[in-house]
Wavefront OBJ file of the C-alpha trace (Angstrom):
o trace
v 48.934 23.039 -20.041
v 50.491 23.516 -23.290
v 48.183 26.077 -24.564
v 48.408 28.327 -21.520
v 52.093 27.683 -21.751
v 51.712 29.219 -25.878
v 49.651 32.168 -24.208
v 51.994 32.980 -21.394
v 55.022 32.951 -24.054
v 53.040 34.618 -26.655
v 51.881 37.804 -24.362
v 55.343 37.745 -22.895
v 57.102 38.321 -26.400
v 54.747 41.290 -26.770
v 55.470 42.707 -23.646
v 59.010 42.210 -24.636
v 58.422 43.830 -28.590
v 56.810 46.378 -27.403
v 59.184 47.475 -24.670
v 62.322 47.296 -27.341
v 60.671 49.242 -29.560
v 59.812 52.119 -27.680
v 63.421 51.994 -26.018
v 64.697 51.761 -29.754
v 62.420 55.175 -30.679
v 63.453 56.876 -27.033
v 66.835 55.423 -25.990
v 67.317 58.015 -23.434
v 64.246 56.952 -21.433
v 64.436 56.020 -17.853
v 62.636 52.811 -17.063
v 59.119 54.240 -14.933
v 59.167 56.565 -18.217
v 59.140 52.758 -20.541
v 57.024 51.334 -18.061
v 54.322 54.721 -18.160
v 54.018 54.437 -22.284
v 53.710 50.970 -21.545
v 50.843 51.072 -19.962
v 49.102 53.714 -22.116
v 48.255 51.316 -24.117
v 44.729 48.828 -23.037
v 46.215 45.722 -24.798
v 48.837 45.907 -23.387
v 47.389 46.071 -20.115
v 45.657 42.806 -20.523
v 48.802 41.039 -21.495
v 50.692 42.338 -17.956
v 47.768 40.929 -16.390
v 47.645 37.961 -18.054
v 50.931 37.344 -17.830
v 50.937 38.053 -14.125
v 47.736 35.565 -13.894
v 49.636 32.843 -15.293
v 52.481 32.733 -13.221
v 50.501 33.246 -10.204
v 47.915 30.489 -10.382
v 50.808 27.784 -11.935
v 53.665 28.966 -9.611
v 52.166 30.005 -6.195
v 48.686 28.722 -6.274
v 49.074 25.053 -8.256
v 50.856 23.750 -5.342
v 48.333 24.607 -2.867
v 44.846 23.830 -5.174
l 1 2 3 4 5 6 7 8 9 10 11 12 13 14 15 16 17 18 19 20 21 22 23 24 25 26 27 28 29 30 31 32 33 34 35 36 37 38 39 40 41 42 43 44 45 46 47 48 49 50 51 52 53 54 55 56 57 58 59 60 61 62 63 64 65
């Protein structure tokens, strides 16, 4: 539990760095415009899925497994 807890934190900080620092190089950018360069990019692809894994299987499946 505690090391997919470390994942989940550590993909969502990227998500997050990544996401600052394309609003710090564009801050006129609307947010499907952040959302589009977000997704450019494969990694960080993964970590949306990932991150989207995680909460799904310990917040809407664990109760029901």
């Amino acid at each position: 539990m505690i090391v997919s807890t470390a994942f989940f934190l550590l993909c969502a900080a990227a998500l997050v760095l990544v996401s600052w620092r394309i609003r710090v190089s564009d801050p006129e950018a609307t947010v499907t415009e952040l959302f589009d360069r977000l997704l450019d990019d494969r990694a960080v692809r993964l970590a949306v899925i990932v991150v989207w894994w995680w909460l799904g299987w310990h917040f809407l499946a664990g109760q029901t497994l």
